[in-house]
PASEBA-1860 file (N, C-alpha, C; in nm, 3 decimals):
! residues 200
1> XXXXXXXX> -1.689/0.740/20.205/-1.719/0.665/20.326/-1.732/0.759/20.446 ~ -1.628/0.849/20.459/-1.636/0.947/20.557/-1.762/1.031/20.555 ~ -1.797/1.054/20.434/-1.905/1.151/20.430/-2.061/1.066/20.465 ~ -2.047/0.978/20.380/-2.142/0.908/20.460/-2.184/0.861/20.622 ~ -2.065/0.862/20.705/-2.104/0.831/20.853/-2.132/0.972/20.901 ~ -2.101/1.141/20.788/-2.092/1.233/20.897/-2.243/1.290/20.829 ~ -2.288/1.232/20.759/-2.416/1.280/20.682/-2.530/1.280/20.797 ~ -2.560/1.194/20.907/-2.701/1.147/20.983/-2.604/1.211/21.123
9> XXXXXXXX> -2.511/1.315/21.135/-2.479/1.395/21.230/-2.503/1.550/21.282 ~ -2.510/1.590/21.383/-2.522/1.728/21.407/-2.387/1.794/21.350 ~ -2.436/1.944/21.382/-2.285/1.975/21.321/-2.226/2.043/21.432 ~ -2.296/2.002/21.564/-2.234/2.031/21.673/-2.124/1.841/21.670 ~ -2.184/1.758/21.660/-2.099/1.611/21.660/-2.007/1.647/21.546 ~ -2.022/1.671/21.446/-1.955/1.727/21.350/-1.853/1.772/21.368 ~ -1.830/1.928/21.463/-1.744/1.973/21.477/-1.679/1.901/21.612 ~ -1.722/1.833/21.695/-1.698/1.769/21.791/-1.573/1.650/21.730
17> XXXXXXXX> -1.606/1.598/21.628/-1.540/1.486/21.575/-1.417/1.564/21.504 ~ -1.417/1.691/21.464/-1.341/1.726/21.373/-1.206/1.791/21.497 ~ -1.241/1.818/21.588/-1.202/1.907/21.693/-1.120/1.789/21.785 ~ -1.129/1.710/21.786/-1.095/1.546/21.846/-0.963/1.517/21.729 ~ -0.987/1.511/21.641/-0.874/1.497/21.481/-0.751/1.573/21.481 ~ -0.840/1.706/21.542/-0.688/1.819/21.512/-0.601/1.831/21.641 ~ -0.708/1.761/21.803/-0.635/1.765/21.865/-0.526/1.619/21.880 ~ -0.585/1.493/21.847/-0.517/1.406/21.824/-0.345/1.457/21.728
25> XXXXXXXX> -0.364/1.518/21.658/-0.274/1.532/21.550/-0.151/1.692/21.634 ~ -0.216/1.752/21.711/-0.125/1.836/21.762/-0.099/1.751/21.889 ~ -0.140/1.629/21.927/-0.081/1.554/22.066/0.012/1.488/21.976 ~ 0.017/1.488/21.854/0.144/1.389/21.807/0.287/1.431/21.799 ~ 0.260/1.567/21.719/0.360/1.706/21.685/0.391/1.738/21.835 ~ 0.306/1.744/21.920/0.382/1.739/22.083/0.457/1.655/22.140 ~ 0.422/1.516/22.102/0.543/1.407/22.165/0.651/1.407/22.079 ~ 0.672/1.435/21.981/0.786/1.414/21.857/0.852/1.550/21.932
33> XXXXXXXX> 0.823/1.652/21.963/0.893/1.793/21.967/0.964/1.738/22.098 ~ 0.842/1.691/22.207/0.920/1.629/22.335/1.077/1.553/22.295 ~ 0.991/1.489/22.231/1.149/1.356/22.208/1.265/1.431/22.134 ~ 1.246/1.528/22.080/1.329/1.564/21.992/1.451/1.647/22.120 ~ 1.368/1.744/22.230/1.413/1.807/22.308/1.470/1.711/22.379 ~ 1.470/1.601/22.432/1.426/1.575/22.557/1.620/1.453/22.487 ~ 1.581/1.405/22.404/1.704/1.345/22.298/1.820/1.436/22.257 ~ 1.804/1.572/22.290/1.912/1.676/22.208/1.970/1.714/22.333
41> XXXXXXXX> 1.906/1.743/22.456/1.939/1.838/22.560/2.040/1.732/22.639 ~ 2.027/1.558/22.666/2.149/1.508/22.692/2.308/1.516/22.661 ~ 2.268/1.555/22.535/2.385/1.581/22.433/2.488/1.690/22.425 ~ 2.452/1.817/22.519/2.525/1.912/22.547/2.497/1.983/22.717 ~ 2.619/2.024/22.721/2.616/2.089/22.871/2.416/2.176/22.879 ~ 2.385/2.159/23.050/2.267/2.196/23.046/2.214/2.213/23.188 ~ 2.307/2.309/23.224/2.305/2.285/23.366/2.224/2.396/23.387 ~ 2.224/2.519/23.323/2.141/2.665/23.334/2.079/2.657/23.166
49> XXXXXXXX> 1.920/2.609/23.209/1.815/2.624/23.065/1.747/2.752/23.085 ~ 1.729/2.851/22.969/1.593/2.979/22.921/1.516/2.876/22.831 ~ 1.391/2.871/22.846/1.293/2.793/22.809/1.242/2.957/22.758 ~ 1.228/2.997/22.664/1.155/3.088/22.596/1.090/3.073/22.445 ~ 0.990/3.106/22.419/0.880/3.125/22.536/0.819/2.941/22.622 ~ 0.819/2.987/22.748/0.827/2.912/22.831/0.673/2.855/22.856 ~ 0.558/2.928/22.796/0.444/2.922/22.803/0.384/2.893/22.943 ~ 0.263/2.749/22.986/0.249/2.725/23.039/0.351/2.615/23.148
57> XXXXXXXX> 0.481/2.622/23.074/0.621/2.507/23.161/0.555/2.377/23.109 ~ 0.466/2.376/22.956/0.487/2.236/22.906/0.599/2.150/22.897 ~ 0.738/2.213/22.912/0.861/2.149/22.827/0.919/2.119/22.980 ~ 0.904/2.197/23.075/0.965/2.146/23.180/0.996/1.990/23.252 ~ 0.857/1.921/23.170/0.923/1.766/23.216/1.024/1.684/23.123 ~ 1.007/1.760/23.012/1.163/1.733/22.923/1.244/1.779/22.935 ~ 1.342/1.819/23.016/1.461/1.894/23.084/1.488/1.775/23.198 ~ 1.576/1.755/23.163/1.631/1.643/23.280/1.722/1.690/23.423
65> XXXXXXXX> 1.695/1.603/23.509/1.709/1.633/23.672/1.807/1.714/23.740 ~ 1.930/1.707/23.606/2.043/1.733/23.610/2.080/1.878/23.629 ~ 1.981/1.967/23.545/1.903/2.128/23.503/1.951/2.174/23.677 ~ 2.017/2.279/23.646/2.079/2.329/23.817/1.946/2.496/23.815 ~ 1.932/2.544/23.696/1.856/2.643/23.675/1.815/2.684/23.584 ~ 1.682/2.721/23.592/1.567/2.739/23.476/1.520/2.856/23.438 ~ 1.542/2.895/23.363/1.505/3.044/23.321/1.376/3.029/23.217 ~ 1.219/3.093/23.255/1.143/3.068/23.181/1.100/3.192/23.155
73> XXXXXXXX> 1.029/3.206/23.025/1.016/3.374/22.990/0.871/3.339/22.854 ~ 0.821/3.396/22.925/0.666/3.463/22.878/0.615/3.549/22.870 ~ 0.510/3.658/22.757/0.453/3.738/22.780/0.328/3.745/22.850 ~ 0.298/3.637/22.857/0.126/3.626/22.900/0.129/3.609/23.111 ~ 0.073/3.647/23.141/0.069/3.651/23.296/0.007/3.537/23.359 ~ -0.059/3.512/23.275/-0.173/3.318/23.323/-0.065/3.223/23.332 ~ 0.021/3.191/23.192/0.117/3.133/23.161/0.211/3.129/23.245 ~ 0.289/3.249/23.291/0.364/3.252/23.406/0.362/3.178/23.515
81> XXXXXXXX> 0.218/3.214/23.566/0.204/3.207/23.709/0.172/3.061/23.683 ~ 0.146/2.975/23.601/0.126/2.848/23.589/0.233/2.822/23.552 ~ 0.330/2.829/23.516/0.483/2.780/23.477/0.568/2.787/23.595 ~ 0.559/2.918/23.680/0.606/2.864/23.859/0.569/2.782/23.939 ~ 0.429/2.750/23.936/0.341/2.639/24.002/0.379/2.517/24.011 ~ 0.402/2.491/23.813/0.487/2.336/23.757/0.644/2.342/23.784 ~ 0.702/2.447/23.788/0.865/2.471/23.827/0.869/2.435/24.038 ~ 0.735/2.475/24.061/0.784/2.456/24.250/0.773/2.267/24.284
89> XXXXXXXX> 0.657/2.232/24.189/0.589/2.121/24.161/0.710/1.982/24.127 ~ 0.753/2.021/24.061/0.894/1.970/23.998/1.018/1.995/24.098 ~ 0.986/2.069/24.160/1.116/2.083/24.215/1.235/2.162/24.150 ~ 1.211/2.249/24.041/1.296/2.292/23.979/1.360/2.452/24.054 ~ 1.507/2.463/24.029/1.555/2.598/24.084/1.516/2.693/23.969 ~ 1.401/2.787/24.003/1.378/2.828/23.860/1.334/2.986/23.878 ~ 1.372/3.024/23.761/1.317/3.201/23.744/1.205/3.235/23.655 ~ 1.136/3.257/23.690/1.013/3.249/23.549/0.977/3.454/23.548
97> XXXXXXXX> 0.979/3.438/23.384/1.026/3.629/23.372/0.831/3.632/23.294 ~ 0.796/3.725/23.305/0.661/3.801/23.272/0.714/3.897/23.156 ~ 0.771/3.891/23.007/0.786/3.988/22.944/0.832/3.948/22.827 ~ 0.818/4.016/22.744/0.859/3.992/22.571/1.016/3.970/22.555 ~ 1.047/3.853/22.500/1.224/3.830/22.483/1.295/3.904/22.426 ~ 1.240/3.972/22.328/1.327/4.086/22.255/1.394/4.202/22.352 ~ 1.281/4.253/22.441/1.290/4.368/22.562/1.403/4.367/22.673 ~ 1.394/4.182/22.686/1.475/4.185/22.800/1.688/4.143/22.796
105> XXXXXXXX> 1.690/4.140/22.914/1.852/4.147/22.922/1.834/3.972/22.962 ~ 1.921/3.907/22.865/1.941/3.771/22.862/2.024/3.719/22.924 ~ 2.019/3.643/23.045/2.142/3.592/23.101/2.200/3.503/23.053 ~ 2.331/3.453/23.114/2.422/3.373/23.053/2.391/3.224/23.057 ~ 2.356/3.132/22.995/2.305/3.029/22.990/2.344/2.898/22.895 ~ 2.330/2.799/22.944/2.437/2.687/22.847/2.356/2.641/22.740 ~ 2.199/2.626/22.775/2.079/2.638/22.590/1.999/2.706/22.650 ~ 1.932/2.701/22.526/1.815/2.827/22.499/1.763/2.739/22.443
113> XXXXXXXX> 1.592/2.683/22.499/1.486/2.580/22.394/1.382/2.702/22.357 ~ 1.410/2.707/22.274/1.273/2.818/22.138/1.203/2.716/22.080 ~ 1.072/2.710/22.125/0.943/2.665/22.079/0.849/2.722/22.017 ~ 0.779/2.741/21.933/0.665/2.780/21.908/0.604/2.887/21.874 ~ 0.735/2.991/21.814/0.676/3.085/21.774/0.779/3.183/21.713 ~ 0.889/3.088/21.639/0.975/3.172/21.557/0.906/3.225/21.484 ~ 0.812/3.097/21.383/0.722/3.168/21.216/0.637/3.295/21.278 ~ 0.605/3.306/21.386/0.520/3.407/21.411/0.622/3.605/21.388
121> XXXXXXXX> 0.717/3.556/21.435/0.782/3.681/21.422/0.828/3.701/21.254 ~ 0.870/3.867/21.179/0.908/3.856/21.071/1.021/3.815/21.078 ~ 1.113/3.770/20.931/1.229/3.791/20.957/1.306/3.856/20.990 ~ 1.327/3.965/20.990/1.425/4.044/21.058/1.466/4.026/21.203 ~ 1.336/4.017/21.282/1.316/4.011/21.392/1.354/3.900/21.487 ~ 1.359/3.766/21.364/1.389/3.655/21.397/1.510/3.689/21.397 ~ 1.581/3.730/21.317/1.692/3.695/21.288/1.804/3.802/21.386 ~ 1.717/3.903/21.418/1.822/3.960/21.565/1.817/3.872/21.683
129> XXXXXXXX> 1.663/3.833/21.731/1.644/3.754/21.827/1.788/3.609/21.839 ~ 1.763/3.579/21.747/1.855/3.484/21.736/2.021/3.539/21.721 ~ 2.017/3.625/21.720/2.185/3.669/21.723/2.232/3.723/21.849 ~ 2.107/3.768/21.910/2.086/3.782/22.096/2.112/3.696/22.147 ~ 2.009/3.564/22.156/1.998/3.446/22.213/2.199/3.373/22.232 ~ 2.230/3.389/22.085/2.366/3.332/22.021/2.463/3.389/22.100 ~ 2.450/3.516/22.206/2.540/3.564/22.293/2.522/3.527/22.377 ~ 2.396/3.454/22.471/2.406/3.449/22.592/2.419/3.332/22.569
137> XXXXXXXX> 2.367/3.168/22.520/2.432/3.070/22.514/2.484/3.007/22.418 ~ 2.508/2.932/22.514/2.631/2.777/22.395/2.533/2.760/22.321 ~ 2.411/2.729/22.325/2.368/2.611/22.247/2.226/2.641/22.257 ~ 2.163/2.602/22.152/2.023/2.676/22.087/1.927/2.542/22.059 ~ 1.868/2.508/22.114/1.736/2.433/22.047/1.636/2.472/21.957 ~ 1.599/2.534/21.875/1.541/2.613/21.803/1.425/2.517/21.672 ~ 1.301/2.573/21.751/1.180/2.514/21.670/1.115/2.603/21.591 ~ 1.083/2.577/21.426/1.034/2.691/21.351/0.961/2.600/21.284
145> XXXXXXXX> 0.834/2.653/21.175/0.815/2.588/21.098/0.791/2.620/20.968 ~ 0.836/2.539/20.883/0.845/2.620/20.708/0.761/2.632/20.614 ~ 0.730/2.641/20.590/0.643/2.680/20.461/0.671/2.582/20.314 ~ 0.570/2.500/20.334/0.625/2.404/20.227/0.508/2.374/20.075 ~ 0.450/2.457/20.169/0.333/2.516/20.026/0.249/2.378/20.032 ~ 0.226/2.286/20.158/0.088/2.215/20.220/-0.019/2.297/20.292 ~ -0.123/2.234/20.238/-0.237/2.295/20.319/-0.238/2.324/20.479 ~ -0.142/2.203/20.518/-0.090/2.253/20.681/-0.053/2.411/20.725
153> XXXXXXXX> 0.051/2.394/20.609/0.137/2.535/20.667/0.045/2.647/20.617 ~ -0.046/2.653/20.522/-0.165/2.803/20.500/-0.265/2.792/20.658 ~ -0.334/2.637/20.655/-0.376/2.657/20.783/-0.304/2.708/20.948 ~ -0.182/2.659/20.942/-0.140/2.727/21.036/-0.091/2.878/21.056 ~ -0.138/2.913/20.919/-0.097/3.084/20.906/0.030/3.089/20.907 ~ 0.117/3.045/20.873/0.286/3.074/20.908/0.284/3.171/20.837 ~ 0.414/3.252/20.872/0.429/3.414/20.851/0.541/3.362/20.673 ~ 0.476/3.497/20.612/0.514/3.456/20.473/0.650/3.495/20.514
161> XXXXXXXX> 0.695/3.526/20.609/0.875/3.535/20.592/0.950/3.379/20.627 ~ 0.840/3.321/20.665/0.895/3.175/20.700/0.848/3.080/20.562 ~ 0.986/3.094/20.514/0.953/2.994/20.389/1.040/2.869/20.359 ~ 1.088/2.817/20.298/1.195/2.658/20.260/1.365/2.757/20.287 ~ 1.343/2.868/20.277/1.496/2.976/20.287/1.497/2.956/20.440 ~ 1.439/2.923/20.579/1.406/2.939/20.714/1.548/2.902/20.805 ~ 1.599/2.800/20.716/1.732/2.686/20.782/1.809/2.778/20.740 ~ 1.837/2.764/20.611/1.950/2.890/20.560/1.951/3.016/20.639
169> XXXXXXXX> 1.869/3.096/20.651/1.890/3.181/20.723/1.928/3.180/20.820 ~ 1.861/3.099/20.908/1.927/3.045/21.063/2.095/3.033/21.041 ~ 2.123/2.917/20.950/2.275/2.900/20.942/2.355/3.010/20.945 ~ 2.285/3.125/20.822/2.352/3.250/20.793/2.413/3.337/20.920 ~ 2.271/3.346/21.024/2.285/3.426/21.127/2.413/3.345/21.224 ~ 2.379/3.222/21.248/2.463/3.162/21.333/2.591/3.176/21.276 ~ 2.670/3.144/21.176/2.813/3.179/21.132/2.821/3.286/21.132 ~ 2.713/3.418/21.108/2.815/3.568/21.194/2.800/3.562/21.304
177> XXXXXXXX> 2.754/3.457/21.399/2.773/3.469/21.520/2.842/3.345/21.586 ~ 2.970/3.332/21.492/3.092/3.165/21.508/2.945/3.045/21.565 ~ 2.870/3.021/21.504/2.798/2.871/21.556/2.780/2.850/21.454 ~ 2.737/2.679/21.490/2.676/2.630/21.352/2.555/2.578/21.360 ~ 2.463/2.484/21.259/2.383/2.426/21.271/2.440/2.270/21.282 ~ 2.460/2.176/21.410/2.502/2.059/21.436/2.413/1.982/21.396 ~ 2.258/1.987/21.435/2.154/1.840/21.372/2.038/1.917/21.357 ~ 1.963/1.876/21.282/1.794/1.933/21.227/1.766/1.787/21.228
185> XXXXXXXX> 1.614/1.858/21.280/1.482/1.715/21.293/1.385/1.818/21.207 ~ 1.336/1.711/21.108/1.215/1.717/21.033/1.071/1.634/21.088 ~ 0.918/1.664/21.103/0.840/1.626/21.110/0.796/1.555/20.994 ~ 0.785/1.431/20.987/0.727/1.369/20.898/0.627/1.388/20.816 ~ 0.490/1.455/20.911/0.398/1.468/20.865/0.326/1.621/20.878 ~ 0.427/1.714/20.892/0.371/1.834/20.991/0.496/1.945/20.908 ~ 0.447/2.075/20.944/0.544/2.175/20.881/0.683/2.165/21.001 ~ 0.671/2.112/21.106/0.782/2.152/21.221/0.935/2.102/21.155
193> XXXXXXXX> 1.002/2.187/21.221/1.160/2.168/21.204/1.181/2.130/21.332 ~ 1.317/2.141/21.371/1.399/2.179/21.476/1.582/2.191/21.443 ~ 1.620/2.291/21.461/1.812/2.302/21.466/1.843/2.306/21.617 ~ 1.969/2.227/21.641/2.045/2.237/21.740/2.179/2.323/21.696 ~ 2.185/2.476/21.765/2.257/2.532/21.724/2.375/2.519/21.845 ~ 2.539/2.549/21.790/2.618/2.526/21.867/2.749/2.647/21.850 ~ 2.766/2.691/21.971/2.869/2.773/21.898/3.030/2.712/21.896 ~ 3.133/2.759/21.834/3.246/2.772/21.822/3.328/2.712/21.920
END
């Protein structure tokens, strides 16, 4: 049936229609990640947030009013300067950093929301990052996504160190660093996770 309505199309409409699908489907995986944040961050002290990577300050309207200070951290310079714009915009008391998270000196902070680009790093890398992060705060929001051997997760390229072992490891790192894993959200239809990590 499908093929038949896309048969008497360009393959500029073609890709037009197909390009409409994938963005529909990453506006979905965006409100679920919202809710997921936006549902977890009531739940523990959150008065000083690091939003890293902080991107364009998409997540900033999921952080509630309460947020005394915002720490946002990006490598990209566009991103930045558009993440202070939405932080003055908002009204938020906020610091927005220009530089790679690994590089820098992490301040002390009550969560840390990690979005979007654990699978991108290897493991190893993840797994210091996260034992960094685990010193400067209480409490970790942490979004990865696994490898579940769907055509999703090859299309999204996830890094072959991100595999169904992804949680475990996380747990691993967090108990040498006294936290635990308190709640995981699964995507229904999508490779995304999320752990709320907590320490001791």
């Amino acid at each position: 049936m499908v093929l038949d309505m896309l048969a008497g199309w360009s393959a500029a409409r073609i890709n037009q229609f197909l390009e409409r699908r994938r963005e529909t489907a990453f506006q979905k995986v965006d409100r679920w990640e919202r809710r997921v944040i936006e549902g977890w961050i009531h739940t523990i002290p959150h008065r000083a947030v690091l939003d890293a990577p902080c991107g364009n300050g998409r997540l900033f309207n999921s952080f509630p009013h309460t947020v005394e200070h915002l720490i946002g951290v990006d490598a990209d310079f566009g991103f930045c300067a558009q993440a202070r714009r939405l932080a003055e915009t908002l009204g938020l008391e906020s610091e927005i950093i220009c530089g790679l998270l690994p590089d820098l000196g992490l301040p002390t902070v009550d969560v840390a929301v990690c979005v979007r680009f654990w699978c991108h790093l290897p493991g190893w890398v993840a797994d210091r990052l996260l034992a960094r992060l685990l010193m400067c705060a209480t409490s970790i929001i942490l979004q990865f996504n696994e490898d579940d051997g769907t055509d999703e997760a090859v299309a999204l390229s996830v890094s072959p160190d991100c595999r169904l072992d992804t949680t475990r490891r996380i747990a691993e790192v967090a108990s040498s660093m006294n936290a635990e894993i308190v709640r995981v959200a699964r995507h229904q239809s999508s490779t995304s996770r999320f752990v709320l990590l907590r320490k001791g």
